[in-house]
N, C-alpha and C positions, 0 to 999 in steps of 0.2 A: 131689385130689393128683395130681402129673405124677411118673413116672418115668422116670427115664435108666438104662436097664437096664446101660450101657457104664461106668458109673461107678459106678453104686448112690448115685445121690447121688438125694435127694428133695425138689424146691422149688416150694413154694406156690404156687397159680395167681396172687394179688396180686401176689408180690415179682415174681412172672416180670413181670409186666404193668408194674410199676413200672419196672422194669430199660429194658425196652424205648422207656417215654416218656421217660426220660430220656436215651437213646441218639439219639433222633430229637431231641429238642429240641439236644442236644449236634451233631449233625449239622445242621442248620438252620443257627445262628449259624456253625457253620464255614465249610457255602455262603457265607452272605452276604459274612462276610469275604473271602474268595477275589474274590468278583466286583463286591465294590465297587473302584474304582479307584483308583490308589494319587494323591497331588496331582500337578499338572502342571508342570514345572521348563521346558518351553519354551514360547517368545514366544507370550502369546495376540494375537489379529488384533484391531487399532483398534475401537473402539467407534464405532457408528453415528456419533453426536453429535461425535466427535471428527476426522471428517473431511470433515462438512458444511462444514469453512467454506471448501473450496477450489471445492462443487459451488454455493454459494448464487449469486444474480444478483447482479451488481456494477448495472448499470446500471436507469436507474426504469421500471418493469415500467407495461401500462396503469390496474393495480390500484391502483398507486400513486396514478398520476395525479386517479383517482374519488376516493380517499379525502381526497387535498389538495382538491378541489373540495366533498367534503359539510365537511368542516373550513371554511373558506371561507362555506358556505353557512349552518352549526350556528352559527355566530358572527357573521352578519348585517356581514362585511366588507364594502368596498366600496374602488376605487382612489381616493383622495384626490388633489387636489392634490399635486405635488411641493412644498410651501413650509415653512421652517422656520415652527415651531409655536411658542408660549410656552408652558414648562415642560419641554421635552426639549433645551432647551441651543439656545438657538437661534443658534449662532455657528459661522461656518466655523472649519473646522482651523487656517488661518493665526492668526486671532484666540484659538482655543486654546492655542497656540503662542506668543504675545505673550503669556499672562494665566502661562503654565509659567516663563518667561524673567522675565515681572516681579516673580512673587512665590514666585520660586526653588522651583518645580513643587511636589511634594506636601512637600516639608519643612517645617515651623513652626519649625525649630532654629535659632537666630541664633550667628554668629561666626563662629569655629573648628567647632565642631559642626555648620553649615548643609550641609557634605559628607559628613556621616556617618550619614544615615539609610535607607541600601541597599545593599548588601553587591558591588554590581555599579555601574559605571557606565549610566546609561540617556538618550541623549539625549531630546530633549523629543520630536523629530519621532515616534518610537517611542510616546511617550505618546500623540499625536494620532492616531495612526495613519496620518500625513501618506504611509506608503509604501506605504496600499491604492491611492494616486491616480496610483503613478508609472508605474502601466502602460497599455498604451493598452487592454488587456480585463477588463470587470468582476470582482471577487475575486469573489462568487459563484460565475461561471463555472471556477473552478477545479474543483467537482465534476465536472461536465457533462465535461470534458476529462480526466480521471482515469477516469471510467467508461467512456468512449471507447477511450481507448487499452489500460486492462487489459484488456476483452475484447476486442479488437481483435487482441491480442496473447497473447491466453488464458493470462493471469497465474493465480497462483496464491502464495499467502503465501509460498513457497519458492523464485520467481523473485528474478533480480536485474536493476534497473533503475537506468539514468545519466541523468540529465538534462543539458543542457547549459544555463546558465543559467537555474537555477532562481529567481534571482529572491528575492522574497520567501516560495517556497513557497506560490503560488499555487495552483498544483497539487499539487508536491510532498508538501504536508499527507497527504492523503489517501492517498497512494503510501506512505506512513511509516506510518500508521496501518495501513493492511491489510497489508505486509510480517512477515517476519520482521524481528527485530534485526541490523541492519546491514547486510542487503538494498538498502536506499535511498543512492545514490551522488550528487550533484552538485557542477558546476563553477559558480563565479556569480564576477564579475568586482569586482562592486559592494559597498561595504564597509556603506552604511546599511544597505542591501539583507541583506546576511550576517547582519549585527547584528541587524536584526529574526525573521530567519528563525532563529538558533539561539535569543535570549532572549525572544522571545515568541511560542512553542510548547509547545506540553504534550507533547511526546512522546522527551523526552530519555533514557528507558528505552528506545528503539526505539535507539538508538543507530547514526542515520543517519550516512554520512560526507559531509562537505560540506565544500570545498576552496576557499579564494580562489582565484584562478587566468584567467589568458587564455591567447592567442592558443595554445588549442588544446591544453593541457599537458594529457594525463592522466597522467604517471607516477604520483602521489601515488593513482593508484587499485590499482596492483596489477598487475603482468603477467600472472597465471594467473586475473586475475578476469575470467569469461564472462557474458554480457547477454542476459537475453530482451527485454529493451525499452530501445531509447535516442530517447530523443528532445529535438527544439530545437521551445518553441513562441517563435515572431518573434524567432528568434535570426538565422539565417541574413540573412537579408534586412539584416541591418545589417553585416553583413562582408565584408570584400573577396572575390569568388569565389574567388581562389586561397587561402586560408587557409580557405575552408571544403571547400576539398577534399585540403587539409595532414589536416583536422580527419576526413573520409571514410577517408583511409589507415590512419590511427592507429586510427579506431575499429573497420574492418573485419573487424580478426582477432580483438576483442572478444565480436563477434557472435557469437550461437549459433548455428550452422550450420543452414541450410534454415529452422529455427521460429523464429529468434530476429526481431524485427524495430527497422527504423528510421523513424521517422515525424517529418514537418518539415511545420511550419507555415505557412499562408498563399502563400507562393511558393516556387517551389523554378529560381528564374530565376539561382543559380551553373550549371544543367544547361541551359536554355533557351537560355543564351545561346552555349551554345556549339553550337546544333542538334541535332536528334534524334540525327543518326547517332552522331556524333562524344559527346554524354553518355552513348551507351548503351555505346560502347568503350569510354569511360574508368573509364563503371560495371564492366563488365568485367573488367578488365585489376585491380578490386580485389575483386570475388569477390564484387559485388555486382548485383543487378536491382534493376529498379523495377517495382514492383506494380498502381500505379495513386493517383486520387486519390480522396477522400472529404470529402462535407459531412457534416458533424456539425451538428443540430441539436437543440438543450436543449429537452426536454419542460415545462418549468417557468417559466420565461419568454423572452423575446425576444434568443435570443443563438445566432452559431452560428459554426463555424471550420471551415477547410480543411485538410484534411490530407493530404500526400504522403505513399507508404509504400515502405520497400524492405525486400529481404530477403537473405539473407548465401546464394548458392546452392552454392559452392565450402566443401569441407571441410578 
């Protein structure tokens, strides 16, 4: 028996002991409470996974290259002949093109109904693919020239890029696919061209702007829209020099200052021809330099392009 002589009160050694563990367990859960943390209401930081895809390599690493060569080898390929074959369509495009035209391309509908089986108009040359031919550089090579110029210009899904005559999105493709939406800019002058480039593409969710257009219009892009990357592949070389440096004024102040870049294809003889001194004034005088020049050669097969580069050095 315990006595409290101050009180005369008299309580069993059990209850005391009881009282006590349950003080202490009651004390415990309090702790814990207190020092666990209450949820967090500010921005947690990106997840690893979610901002790899600005740090991954755009362009084919030498791992790459071994792996297409045991692929290659696992499969007992070999370079054939170039000659069409019997049972892969053995007809040129022209000839497919005559068979679209004479037996009014994929429709079986007769009459009235023979125009009502696609919801779009689509000329036949489209169906052939007659517009991989119209350029003087293999479609393939559009990767090889894509992976070039983003790191070249150290893109990133969140740059913005113009092209000047893109063509068929020979390159452009792939500039669309690693972009964000609506990142991807060009001017193309050519209407088959256009037509094949918006209606047979998969990437109408990326929501590129692409512009009929010549002699050098960008309004239709936006006055406060700034460019990490603008580039002409064998654009230049077919314009008069003075319109392509109508086309250098306009696009100067586009430019993202010091990192933004401009890269031209094959020759850059609107600046040659007017001599060293006198293209690097007139580079000048638009808040522009010239960088140097660059071969590009394709790890993959036998293709390779020249590229001039400038850069905006005036803010």
């Amino acid at each position: 028996m315990a006595l409290l002589p101050s009180k005369g009160v008299v309580i069993s050694v059990p209850a005391l002991v009881l009282s006590v563990t349950a003080a202490a367990v009651l004390l415990l859960v309090l702790v814990s409470t207190l020092s666990s943390s209450p949820p967090c209401t500010c921005p947690t930081p990106p997840k690893a996974n979610s901002i790899i895809r600005s740090k991954e390599r755009i362009s084919t690493s030498a791992e790459d290259i071994e792996w297409v060569k045991s692929q290659i080898e696992a499969n007992g390929l070999h370079m054939q002949q170039n000659v069409l074959r019997k049972g892969i369509n053995p007809r040129t495009r022209q000839q497919q093109l005559q068979d679209l035209l004479q037996f009014k391309g994929i429709s079986h509908y007769e009459g009235e109904e023979g125009n009502n089986h696609t919801a779009l108009p689509c000329p036949g040359e489209l169906l052939v693919e007659e517009h991989h031919s119209n350029y003087g550089e293999p479609w393939a090579g559009g990767r090889d020239v894509f992976e070039f110029l983003a790191e070249s210009a150290h893109l990133t899904p969140d740059s913005k890029v113009l092209e000047i005559g893109c063509g068929t999105l020979r390159v452009g493709l792939h500039f669309i696919r690693y972009l964000d939406p609506g990142h991807y800019h060009c001017l193309e002058r050519d209407e088959l061209s256009l037509m094949a480039a918006i209606k047979l593409r998969n990437f109408h969710r990326k929501r590129p702007l692409i512009v009929r257009g010549e002699d050098m219009d960008f309004s239709k892009f936006g006055s406060d829209t700034m460019y990490s990357l603008i580039y002409a592949s064998a654009v230049f070389l077919h314009m008069p020099d003075k319109l392509v440096w109508i086309g250098l004024e306009r696009l100067a102040g586009r430019l993202k200052p010091f990192e933004g870049r401009i890269f031209v294809s094959h020759n850059i003889k609107f600046c040659s021809r007017l001599g060293g001194e006198e293209c690097t004034k007139r580079l000048n005088n638009l808040g522009l330099e010239y960088r140097g020049k660059h071969t590009h050669d394709s790890l993959l097969f036998n293709h390779y392009e020249i590229w001039f580069e400038f850069s905006r050095v005036k803010a």
